[in-house]
NUGUMAR-715525 format. One line per 2 residues: number of its first residue (from 1); for each residue x, z, y of C-alpha. Coordinates in nm, 3 decimals. Layout:
N
NUM	X/Z/Y | ...
// end
This chain:
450
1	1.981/3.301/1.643 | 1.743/2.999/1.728
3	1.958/2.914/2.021 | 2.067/2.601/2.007
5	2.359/2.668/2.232 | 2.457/2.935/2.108
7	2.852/2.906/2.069 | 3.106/2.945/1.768
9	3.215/3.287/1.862 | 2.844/3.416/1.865
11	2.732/3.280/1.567 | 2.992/3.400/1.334
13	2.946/3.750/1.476 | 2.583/3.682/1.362
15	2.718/3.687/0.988 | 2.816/4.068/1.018
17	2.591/4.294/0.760 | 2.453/4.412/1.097
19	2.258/4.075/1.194 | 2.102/4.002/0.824
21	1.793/3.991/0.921 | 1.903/3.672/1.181
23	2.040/3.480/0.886 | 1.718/3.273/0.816
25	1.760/3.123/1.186 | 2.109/2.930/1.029
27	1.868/2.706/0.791 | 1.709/2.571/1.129
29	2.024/2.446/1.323 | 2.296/2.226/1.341
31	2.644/2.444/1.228 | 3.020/2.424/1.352
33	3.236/2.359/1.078 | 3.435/2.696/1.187
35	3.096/2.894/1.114 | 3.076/2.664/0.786
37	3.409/2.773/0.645 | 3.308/3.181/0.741
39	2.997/3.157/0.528 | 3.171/2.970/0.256
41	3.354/3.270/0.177 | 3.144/3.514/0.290
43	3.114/3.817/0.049 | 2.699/3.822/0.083
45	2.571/3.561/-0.155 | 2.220/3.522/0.088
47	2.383/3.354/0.400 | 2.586/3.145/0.112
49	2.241/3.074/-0.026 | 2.111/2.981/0.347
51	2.361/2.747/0.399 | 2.243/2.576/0.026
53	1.911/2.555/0.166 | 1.974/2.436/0.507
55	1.818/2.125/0.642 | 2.017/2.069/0.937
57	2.367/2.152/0.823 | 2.525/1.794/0.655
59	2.553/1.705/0.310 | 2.913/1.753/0.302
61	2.874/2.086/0.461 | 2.646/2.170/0.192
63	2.840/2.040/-0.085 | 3.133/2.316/-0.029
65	2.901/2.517/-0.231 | 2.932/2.353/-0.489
67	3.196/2.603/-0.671 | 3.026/2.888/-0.556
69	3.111/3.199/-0.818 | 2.747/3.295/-0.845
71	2.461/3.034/-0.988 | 2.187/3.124/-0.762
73	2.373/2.988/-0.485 | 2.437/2.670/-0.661
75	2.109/2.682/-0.768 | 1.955/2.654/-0.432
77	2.219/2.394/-0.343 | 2.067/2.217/-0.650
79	1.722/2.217/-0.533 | 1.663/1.947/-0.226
81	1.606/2.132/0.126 | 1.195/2.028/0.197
83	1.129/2.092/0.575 | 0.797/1.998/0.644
85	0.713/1.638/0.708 | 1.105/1.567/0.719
87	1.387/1.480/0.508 | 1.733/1.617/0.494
89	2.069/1.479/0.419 | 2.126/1.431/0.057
91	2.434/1.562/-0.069 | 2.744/1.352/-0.188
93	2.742/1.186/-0.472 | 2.995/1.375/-0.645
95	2.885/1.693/-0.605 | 2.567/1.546/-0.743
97	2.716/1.500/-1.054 | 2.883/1.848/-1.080
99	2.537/1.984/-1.038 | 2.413/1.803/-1.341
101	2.672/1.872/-1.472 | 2.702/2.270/-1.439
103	2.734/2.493/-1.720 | 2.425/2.711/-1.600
105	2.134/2.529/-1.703 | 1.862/2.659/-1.454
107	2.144/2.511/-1.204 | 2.171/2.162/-1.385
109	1.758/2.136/-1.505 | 1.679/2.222/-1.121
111	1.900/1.947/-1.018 | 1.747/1.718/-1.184
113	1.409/1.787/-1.131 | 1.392/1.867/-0.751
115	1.763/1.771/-0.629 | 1.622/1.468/-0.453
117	1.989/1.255/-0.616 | 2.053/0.915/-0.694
119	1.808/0.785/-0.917 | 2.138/0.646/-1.131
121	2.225/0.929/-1.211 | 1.936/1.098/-1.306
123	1.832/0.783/-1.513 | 2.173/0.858/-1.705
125	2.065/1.131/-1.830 | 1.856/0.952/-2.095
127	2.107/1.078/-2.360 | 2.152/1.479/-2.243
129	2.198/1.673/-2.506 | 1.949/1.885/-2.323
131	1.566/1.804/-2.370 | 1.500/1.896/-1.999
133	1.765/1.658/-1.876 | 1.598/1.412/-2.128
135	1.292/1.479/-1.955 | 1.400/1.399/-1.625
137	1.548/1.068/-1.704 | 1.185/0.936/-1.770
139	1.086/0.921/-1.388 | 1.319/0.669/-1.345
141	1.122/0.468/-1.594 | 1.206/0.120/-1.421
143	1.598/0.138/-1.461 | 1.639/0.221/-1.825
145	1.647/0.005/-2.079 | 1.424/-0.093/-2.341
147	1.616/0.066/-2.579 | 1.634/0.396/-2.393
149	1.260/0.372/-2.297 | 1.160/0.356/-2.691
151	1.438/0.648/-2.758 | 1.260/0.874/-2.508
153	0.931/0.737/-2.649 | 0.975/0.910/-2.929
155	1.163/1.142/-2.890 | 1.197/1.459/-3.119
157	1.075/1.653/-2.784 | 0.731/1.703/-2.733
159	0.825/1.761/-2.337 | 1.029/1.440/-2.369
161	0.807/1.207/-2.514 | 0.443/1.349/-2.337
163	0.684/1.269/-2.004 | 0.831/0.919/-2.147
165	0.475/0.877/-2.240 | 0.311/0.904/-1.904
167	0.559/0.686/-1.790 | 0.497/0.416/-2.041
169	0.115/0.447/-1.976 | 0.119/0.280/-1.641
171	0.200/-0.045/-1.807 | 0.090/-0.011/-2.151
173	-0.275/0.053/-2.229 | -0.197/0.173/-2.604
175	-0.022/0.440/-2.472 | -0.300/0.541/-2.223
177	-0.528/0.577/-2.532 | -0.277/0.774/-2.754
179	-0.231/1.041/-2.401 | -0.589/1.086/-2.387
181	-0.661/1.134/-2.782 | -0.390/1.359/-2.770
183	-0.609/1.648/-2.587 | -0.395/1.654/-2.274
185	-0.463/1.912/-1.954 | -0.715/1.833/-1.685
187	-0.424/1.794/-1.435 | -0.230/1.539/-1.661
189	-0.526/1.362/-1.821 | -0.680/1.241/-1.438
191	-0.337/1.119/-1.371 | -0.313/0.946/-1.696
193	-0.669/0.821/-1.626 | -0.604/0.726/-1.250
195	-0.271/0.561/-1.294 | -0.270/0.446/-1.668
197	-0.361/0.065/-1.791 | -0.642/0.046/-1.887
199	-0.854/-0.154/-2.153 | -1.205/-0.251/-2.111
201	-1.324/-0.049/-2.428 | -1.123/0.263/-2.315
203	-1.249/0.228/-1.972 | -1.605/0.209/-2.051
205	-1.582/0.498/-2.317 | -1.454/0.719/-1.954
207	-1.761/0.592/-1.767 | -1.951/0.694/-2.021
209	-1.828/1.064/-2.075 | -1.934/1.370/-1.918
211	-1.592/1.457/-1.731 | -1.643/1.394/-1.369
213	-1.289/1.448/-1.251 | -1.250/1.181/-1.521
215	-1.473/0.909/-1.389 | -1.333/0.982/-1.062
217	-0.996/0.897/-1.140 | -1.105/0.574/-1.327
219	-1.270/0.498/-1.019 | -0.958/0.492/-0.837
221	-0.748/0.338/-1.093 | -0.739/-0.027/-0.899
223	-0.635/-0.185/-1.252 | -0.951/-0.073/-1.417
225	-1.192/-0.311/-1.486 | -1.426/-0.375/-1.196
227	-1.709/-0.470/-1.400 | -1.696/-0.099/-1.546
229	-1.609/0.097/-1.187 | -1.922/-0.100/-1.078
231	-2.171/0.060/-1.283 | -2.038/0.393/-1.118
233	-2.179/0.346/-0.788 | -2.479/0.504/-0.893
235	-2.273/0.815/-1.073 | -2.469/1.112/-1.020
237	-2.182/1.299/-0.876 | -2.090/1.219/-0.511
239	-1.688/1.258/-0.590 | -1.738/0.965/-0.811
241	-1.953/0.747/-0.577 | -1.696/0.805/-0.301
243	-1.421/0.723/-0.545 | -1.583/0.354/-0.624
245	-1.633/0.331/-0.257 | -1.295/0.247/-0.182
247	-1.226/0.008/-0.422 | -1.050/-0.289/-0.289
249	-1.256/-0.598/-0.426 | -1.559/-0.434/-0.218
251	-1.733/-0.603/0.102 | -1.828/-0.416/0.373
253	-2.165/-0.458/0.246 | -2.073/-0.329/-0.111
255	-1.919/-0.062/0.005 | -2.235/0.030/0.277
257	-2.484/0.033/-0.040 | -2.345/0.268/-0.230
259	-2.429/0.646/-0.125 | -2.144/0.857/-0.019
261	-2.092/1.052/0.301 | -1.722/1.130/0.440
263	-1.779/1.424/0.715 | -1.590/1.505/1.035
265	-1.397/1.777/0.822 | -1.390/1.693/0.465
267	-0.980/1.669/0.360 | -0.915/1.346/0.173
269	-0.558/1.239/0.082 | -0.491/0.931/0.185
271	-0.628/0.601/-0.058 | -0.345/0.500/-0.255
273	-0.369/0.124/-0.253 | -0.418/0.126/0.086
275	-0.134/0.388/0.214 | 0.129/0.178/0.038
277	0.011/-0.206/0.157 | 0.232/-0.414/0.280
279	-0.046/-0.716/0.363 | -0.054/-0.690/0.735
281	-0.444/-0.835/0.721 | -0.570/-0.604/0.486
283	-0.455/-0.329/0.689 | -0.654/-0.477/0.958
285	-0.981/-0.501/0.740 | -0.931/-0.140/0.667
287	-0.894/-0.055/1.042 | -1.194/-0.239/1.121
289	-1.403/-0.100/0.822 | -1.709/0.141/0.889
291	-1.560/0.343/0.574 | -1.370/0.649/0.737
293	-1.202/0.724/0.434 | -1.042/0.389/0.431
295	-0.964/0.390/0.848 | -0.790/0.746/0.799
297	-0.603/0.593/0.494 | -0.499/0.305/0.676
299	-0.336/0.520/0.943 | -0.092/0.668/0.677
301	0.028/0.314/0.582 | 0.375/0.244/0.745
303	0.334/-0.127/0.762 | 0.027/-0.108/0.982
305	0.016/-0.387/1.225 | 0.079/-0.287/1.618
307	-0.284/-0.442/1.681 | -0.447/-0.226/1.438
309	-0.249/0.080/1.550 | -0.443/0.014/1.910
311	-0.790/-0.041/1.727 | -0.723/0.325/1.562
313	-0.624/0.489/1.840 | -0.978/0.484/2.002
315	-1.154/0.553/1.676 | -1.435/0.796/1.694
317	-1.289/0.989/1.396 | -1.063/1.274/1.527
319	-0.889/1.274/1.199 | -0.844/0.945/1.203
321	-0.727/0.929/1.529 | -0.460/1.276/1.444
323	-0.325/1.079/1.126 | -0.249/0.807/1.344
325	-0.030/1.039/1.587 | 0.127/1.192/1.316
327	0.217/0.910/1.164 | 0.281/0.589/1.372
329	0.543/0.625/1.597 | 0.405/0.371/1.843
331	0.061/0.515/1.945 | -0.011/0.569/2.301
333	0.159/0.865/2.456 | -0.156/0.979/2.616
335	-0.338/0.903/2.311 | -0.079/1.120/2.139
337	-0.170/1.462/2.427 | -0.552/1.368/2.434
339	-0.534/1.385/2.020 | -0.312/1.762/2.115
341	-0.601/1.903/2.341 | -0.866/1.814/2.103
343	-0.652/1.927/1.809 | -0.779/2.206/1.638
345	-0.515/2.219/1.321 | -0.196/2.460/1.334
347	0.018/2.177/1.266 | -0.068/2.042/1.634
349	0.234/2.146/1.738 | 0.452/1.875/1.535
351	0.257/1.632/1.803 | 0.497/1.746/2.091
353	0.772/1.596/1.966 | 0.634/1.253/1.949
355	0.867/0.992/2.076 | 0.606/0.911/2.314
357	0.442/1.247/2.450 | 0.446/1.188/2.782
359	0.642/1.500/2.939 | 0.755/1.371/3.243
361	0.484/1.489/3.511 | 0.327/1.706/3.328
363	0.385/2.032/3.591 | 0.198/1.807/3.890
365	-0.089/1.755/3.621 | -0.101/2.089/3.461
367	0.095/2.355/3.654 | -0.243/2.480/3.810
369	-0.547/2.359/3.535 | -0.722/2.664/3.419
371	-0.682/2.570/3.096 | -0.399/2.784/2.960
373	-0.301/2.525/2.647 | -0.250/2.286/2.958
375	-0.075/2.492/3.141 | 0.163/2.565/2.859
377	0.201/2.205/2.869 | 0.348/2.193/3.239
379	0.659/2.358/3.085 | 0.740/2.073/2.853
381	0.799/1.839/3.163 | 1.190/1.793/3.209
383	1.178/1.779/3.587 | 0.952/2.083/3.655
385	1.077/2.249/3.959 | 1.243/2.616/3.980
387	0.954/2.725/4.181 | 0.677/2.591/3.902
389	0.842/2.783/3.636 | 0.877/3.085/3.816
391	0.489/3.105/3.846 | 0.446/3.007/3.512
393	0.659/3.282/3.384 | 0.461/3.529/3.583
395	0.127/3.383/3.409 | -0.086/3.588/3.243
397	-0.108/3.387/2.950 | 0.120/3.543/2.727
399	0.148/3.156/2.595 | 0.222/3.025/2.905
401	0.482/3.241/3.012 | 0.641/3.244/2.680
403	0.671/2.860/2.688 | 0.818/2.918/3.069
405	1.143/3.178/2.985 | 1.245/2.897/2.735
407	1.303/2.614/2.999 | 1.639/2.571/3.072
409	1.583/2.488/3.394 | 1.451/2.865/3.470
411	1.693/3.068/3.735 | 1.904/3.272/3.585
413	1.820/3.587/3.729 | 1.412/3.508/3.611
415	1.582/3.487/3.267 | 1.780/3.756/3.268
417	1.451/3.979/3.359 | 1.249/3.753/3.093
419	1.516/3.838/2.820 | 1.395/4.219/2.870
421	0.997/4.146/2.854 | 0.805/4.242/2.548
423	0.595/3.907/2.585 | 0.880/3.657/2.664
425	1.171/3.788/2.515 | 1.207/3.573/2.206
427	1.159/3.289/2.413 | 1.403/3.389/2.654
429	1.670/3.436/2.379 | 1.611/3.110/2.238
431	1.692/2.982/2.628 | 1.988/2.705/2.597
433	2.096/2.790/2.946 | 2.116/3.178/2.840
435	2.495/3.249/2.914 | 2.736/3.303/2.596
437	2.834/3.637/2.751 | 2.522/3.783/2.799
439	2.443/3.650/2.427 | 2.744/3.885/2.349
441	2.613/4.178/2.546 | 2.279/4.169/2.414
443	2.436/4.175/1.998 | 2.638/4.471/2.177
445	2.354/4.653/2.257 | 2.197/4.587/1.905
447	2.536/4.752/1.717 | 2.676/4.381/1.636
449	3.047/4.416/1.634 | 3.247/4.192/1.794
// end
């Protein structure tokens, strides 16, 4: 049950064989430690596995599963809950080490591949009798030693050392040139190409080849000589063009000679070099370039300054201007619900809960707009009176009066009728001022037992 108030007593009746098909709803909340120690133990090893995978229950909560008899369980515990654009709490450290530890090895490799632990620990690993563990080690290049580093270098492993390997490559240009005479991938090779040092030789034979992907990544590879990414800013292929577009040295005036075209829609991750500055004025130059690629890039970069943040948030580039909402947590609040109503993306949503959407007032601006995505909006106001909700509920917008029977502020008795509507039901349910008893009747009626 998605009802955030939804009390002890209902939620463990919730864990009967009856309710299965509620159990995904417990990876969303916040859990009682009473409800905790009931699905501990409980005989049906998915809820266990729910809890594992939960993003809102506690690392310590988590962690009980730790000895669970069955490995899949532990095996989702091993694996790092990913909710979208979030984080959740990482689990204590010494359960860490028991999952890297476990006899299972799907259980321990998963740990340390996706478990999301202390980089000490997986950097310990360097020595694992397993190869996988071995492999693991290597993306904590920077805290082993240079003894450990030329272990894993050459390992007896091909995994091991190809991993150790790419590691090694982004300061070592010999080992860039033994990845890419070794016949690598497509996938691996760009990345060994993009990321990799570079020589001058090596670089120009990659200019020179007939890989695009290839001359694309070189062109993004800031430590690649310029003198060579130059000569590709009249690559035949507009990828590549784009690519040497956005290199850093560039003018303004370098960068408007070269041909590329970034449209209104086109999906471009966000520029590396710029997305992790730290140089408050060359966030600014970025903010104030005609380049859109590098304006929509500079609204990923956390350190972006509060004036450039302003400058963004009237940029004629939607995308720009959504990137900047979804990332900076000090854009305008009704820069943040003009970027909503324009929004066309289904992740618009996320912008609601924006430290700075303005709710408050939004019934006396959009109670009445015919507009029903504004209308919807009315609901989110915290102050909306009884009498507003009651003819949003009765809207006939199934959207509107959805958003309506899950105010708390709604009258009872226009819940209790909204609870039994086909179009506002789930809604309703989900109502944090539905009462606990009436939660009870309702699993009742489904053939919950008590």
């Amino acid at each position: 049950m998605n009802n955030t108030s939804a009390p002890a007593d209902v939620l463990l009746r919730l864990l009967r064989q009856e309710a299965a098909g509620s159990w995904s709803a417990f990876l969303v909340r916040a859990l009682p430690d009473e409800v905790v120690d009931a699905i501990v133990v409980h005989p049906d090893r998915r809820i266990r596995s729910v809890l594992a995978e939960s993003y809102a229950a506690t690392g310590e909560q988590r962690g009980r599963l730790v000895d669970d008899p069955h490995f899949r369980v532990r095996q989702v515990l091993a694996n790092a809950p990913n909710p979208f654009r979030s984080s959740a709490p990482s689990l204590p450290l010494p359960v860490q080490r028991r999952l890297l530890g476990d006899p299972e090895p799907i259980v321990r490799r998963d740990a340390a591949f996706y478990g999301n632990f202390d980089d000490r620990l997986i950097a310990g690993l360097c020595d694992h009798e397993d190869a996988f563990m071995r492999e693991a080690s290597c993306s904590c290049w920077s805290l082993l030693s240079e003894g450990d580093r030329d272990r894993l270098l050459h390992d007896p492993d091909d995994g091991v050392r190809l991993r150790a390997r790419r590691m090694a490559c982004r300061d070592d240009a010999r080992w860039t040139g033994v990845l890419l005479e070794s016949g690598l991938d497509a996938s691996p090779r760009q990345d060994v190409i993009q990321y990799g040092a570079m020589t001058p030789a090596l670089a120009a034979q990659i200019a020179a080849g007939d890989d695009a992907w290839g001359r694309q990544a070189l062109a993004l590879n800031t430590r690649a000589p310029l003198d060579v990414v130059r000569k590709l800013a009249d690559d035949p292929e507009h990828s590549v063009r784009l690519a040497v577009s956005v290199r850093p040295e560039f003018t303004e005036a370098e960068r408007a000679a070269i041909d590329f075209t970034v449209g209104p829609s086109d999906r471009l991750g966000p520029v590396e070099w710029v997305r992790t500055c730290e140089d408050a004025d060359v966030l600014r130059g970025c903010a104030r370039s005609s380049h859109t690629w590098l304006r929509r890039s500079a609204a990923f970069a956390e350190h972006l300054p509060a004036d450039a943040v302003e400058l963004l948030s009237h940029d004629d580039d939607h995308a720009v201007r959504l990137l900047l909402c979804e990332r900076q947590p000090t854009v305008d609040g009704e820069v943040v619900l003009q970027t909503y109503l324009e929004c066309q993306v289904i992740t618009k949503s996320l912008l609601l809960s924006h430290r700075n959407f303005p709710k408050a007032g939004l019934a006396e601006r959009f109670a009445d707009d015919p507009d029903r995505v504004k209308r919807a909006l009315a609901v989110l106001d915290p102050d909306v009176d009884a009498d507003v909700l009651a003819r949003l509920l009765a809207d006939d917008d199934s959207s509107v009066s959805s958003a309506a029977a899950g105010h708390p502020a709604l009258p009872l008795d226009l819940l209790l009728g909204a609870c039994d509507n086909r179009d506002t039901a789930t809604s309703a349910l989900r109502n944090p001022g539905l009462p606990p008893e009436i939660m009870h009747e309702r699993l009742d009626a489904l053939g919950v037992p008590r």
